[in-house]
C-alpha positions as semicolon CSV with decimal commas, in nm:
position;residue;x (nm);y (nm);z (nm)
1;X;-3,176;-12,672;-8,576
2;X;-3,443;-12,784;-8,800
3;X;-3,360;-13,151;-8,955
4;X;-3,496;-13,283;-9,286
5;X;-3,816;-13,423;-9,370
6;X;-3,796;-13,812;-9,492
7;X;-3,672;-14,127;-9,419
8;X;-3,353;-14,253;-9,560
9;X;-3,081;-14,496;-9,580
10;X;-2,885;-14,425;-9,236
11;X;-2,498;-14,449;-9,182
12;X;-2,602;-14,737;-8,994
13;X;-2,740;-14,944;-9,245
14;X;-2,421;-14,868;-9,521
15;X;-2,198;-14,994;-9,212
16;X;-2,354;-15,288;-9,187
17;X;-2,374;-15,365;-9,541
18;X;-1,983;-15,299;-9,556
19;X;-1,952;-15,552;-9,261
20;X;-2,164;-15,786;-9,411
21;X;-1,913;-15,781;-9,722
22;X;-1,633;-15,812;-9,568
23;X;-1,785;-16,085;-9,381
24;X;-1,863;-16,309;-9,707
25;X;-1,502;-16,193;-9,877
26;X;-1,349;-16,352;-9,588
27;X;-1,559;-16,659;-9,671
28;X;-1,401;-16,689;-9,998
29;X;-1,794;-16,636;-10,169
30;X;-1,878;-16,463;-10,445
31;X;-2,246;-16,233;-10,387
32;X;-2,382;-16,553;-10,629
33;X;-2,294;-16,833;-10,365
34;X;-2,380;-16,633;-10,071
35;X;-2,715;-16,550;-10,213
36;X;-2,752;-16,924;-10,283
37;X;-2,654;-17,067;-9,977
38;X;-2,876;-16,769;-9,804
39;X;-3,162;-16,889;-10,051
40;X;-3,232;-16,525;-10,122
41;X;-3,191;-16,339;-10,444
42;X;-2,856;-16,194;-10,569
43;X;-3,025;-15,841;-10,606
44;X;-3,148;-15,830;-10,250
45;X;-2,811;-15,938;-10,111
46;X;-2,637;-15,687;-10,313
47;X;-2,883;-15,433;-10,203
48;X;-2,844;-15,502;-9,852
49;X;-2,417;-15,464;-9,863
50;X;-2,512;-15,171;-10,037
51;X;-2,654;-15,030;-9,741
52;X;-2,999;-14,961;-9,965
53;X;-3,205;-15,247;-9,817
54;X;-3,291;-15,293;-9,449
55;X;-3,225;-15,701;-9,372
56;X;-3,456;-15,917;-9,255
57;X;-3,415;-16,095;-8,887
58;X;-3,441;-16,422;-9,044
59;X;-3,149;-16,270;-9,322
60;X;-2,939;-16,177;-9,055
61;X;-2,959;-16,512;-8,855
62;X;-2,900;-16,682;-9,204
63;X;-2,610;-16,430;-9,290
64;X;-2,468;-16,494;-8,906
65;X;-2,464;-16,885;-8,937
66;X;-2,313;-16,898;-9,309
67;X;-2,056;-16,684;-9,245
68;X;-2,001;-16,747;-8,902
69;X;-1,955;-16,399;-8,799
70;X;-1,955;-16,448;-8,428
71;X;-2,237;-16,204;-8,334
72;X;-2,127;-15,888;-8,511
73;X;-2,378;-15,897;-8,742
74;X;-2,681;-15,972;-8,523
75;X;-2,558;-15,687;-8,276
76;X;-2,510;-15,430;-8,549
77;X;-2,829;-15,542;-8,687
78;X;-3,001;-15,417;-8,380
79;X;-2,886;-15,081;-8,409
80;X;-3,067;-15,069;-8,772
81;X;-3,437;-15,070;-8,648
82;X;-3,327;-14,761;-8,428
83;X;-3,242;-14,521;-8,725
84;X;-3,416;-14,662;-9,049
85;X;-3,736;-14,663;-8,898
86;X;-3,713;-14,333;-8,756
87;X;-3,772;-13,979;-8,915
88;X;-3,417;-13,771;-9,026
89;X;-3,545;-13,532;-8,799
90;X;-3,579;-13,694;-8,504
91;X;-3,254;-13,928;-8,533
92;X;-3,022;-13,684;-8,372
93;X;-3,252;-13,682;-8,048
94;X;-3,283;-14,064;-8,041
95;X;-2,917;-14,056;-8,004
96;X;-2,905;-13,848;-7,712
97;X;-3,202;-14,043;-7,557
98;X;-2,960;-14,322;-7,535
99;X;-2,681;-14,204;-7,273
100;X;-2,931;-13,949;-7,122
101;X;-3,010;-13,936;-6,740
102;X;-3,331;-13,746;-6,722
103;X;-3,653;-13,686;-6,985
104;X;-3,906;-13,522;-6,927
105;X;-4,183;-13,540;-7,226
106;X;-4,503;-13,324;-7,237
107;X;-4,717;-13,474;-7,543
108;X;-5,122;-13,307;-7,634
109;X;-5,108;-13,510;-7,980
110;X;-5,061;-13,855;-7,909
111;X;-4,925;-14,036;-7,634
112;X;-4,556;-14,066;-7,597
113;X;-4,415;-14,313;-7,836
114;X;-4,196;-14,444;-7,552
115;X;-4,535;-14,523;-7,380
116;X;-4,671;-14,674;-7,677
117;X;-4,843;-15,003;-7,734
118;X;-4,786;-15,160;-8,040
119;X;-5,167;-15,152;-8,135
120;X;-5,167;-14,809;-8,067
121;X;-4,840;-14,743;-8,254
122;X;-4,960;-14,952;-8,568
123;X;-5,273;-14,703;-8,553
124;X;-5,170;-14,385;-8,557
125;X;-4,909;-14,473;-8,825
126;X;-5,178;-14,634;-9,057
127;X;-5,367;-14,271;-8,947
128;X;-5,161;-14,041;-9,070
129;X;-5,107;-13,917;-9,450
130;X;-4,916;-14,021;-9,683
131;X;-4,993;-14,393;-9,561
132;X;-4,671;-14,606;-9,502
133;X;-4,596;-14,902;-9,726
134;X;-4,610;-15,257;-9,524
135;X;-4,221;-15,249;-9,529
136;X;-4,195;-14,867;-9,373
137;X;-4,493;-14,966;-9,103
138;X;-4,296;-15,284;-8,932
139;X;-3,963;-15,032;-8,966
140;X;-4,169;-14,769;-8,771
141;X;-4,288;-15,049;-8,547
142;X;-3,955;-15,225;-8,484
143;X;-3,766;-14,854;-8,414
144;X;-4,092;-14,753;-8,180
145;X;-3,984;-15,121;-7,972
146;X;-3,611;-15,011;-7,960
147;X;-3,642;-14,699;-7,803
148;X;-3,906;-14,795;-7,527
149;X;-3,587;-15,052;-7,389
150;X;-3,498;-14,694;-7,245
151;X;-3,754;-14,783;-6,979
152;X;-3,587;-15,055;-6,816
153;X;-3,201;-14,938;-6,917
154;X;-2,957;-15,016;-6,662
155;X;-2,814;-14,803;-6,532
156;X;-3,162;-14,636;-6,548
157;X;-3,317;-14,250;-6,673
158;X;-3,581;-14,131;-6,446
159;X;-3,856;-13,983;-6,693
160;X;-4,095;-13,758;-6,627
161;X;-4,420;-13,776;-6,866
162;X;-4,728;-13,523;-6,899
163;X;-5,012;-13,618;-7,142
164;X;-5,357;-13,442;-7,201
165;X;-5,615;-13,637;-7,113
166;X;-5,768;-13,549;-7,467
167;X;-5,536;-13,788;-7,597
168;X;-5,687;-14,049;-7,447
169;X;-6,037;-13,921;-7,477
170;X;-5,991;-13,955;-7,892
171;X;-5,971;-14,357;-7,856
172;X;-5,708;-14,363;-8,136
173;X;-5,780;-14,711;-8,287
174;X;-6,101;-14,815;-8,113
175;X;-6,204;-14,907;-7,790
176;X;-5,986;-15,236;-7,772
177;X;-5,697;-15,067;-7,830
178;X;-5,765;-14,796;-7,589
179;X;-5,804;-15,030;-7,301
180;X;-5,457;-15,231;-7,388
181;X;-5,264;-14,881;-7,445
182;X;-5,471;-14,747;-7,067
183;X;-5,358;-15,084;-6,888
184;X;-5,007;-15,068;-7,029
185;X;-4,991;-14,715;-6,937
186;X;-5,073;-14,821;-6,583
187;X;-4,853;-15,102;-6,565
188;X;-4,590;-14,793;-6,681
189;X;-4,657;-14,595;-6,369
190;X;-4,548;-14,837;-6,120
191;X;-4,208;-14,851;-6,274
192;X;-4,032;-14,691;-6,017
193;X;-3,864;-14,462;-6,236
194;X;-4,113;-14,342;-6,430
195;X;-4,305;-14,044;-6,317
196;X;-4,675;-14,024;-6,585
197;X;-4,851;-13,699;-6,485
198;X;-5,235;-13,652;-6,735
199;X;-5,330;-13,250;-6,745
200;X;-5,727;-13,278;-6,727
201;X;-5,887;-13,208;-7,003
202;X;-6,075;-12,841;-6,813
203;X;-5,762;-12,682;-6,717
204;X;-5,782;-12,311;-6,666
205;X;-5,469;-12,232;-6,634
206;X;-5,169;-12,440;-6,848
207;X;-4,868;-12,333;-6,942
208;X;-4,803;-12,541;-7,245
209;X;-5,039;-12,352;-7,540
210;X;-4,707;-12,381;-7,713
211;X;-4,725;-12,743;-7,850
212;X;-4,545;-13,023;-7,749
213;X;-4,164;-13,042;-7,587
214;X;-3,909;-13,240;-7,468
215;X;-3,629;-13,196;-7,231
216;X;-3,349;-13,429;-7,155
217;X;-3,015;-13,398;-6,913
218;X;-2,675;-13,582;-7,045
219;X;-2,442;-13,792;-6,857
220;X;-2,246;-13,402;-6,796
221;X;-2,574;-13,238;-6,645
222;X;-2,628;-13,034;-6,935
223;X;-3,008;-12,998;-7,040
224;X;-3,092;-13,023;-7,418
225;X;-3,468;-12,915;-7,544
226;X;-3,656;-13,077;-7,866
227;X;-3,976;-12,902;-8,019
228;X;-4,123;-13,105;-8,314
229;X;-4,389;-12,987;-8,578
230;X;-4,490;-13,061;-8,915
231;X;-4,241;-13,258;-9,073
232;X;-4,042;-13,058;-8,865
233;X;-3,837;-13,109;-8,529
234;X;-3,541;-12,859;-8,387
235;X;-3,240;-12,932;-8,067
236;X;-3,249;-12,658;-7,890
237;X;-2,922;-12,599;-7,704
238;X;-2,902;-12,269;-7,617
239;X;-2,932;-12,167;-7,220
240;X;-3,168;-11,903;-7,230
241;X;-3,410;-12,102;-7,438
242;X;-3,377;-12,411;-7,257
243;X;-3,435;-12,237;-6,920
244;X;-3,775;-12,120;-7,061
245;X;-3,875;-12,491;-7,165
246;X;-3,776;-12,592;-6,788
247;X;-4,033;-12,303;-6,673
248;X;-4,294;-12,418;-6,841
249;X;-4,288;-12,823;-6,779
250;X;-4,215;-12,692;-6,410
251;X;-4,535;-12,514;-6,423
252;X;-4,699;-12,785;-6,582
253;X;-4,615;-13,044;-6,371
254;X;-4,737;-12,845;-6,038
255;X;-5,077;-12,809;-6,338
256;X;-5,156;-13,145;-6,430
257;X;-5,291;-13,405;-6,190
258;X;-5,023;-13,578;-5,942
259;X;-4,925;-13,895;-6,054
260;X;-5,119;-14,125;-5,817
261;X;-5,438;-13,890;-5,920
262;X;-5,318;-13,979;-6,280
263;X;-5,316;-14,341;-6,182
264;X;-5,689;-14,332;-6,011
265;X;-5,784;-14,136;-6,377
266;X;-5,672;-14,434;-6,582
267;X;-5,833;-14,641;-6,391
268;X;-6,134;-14,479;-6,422
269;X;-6,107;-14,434;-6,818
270;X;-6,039;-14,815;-6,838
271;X;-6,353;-14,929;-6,650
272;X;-6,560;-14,721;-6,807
273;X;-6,438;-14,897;-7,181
């Protein structure tokens, strides 16, 4: 199903402002003395219990020691950069990232946010129309970080990537960039549980004219699909629809270049820089 198209306050963000109320209530302090002893203004504390104003790491710490919450508020703080920097669209599939076993990702815009670096994240965010405010970029940026601990998650998801080697070719953010996001995409493949697969960029024969897809396997060994577009993104759940997705990132995979030849490619894209 088709989500919405903007960013917004998430039910995240209200909970914590609730918590962070009932946190300074217990304290005995009004919103004026907390604000005070925090050394922040009274409107951006009440904006944050609010749940309308995404805290600061340094108001968190602040908020943690004053009202000596005993790590609940720094631990649902780090569930905040997860949803308020990420689209309403895509916040349902984050979700399901977290507890999945298996993703597979095939990507011909950009390379996989999960594969991201942050140069290359902070680029094609500044890139793209309507351009993000200072605030909504280090959100973006801070969300993009969260996800990629699904990398190294214990116990672990084995992922399966394939990227078009045209995404590479466009040097999104100069040449600098380019050879920190090709290193870090190398240092990526020798994870052991992370499969990175690039479909040359003269492929006769490719499966995947269709646009970009996702599939992903939950803890009960069912397998979910994601499509995204404009604005855009929809879960697919049904069987018969999911079964065609498999199809096609099966086909692709036997397609693209194996994953040591992918290796060898970066290599060769990186010297070349």
């Amino acid at each position: 199903m088709a989500m919405g198209s903007a960013l917004e306050s998430s039910g995240s963000l209200k909970a914590f402002g609730a918590a962070l109320k009932v946190f300074r209530e217990r304290a005995l302090l009004t919103q004026e003395q907390f604000a005070e002893r925090l050394n922040y203004s009274l409107a951006l504390v009440a904006s944050v219990e609010q749940g309308r104003r995404m805290p600061t790491a340094l108001f968190v710490e602040r908020a943690e020691e004053v009202l000596k919450a005993l790590g609940v508020l720094r631990a649902m703080a780090r569930h905040l950069g997860r949803e308020r920097g990420l689209a309403v669209w895509f916040r349902e599939w984050a979700q399901l990232e977290e507890a999945a076993v298996t993703l597979c990702t095939y990507e011909c815009r950009v390379v996989p946010g999960l594969l991201q670096t942050e140069a290359y994240t902070r680029a094609v965010m500044r890139n793209v129309p309507p351009p993000p405010t200072e605030e909504q970029l280090e959100e973006r940026v801070a969300a993009r970080r969260a996800r990629q601990e699904l990398l190294t998650r214990r116990p672990p998801v084995a992922f399966s990537f394939i990227v078009e080697e045209s995404v590479l070719l466009r040097h999104t953010g100069g040449e600098e960039v380019t050879r920190e996001l090709l290193g870090h995409l190398l240092a990526c493949t020798e994870l052991w549980n992370v499969e990175l697969q690039i479909m040359q960029l003269r492929q006769p024969f490719h499966a995947g004219p269709d646009g970009p897809m996702r599939l992903l396997e939950t803890p009960e060994r069912q397998w979910l699909g994601y499509a995204e577009g404009q604005k855009t993104g929809q879960l697919v759940s049904d069987r018969e629809a999911v079964s065609v997705m498999q199809m096609r990132y099966a086909k692709m995979r036997s397609q693209a270049l194996s994953p040591a030849d992918s290796a060898e490619l970066l290599q060769r894209m990186r010297g070349a820089l």
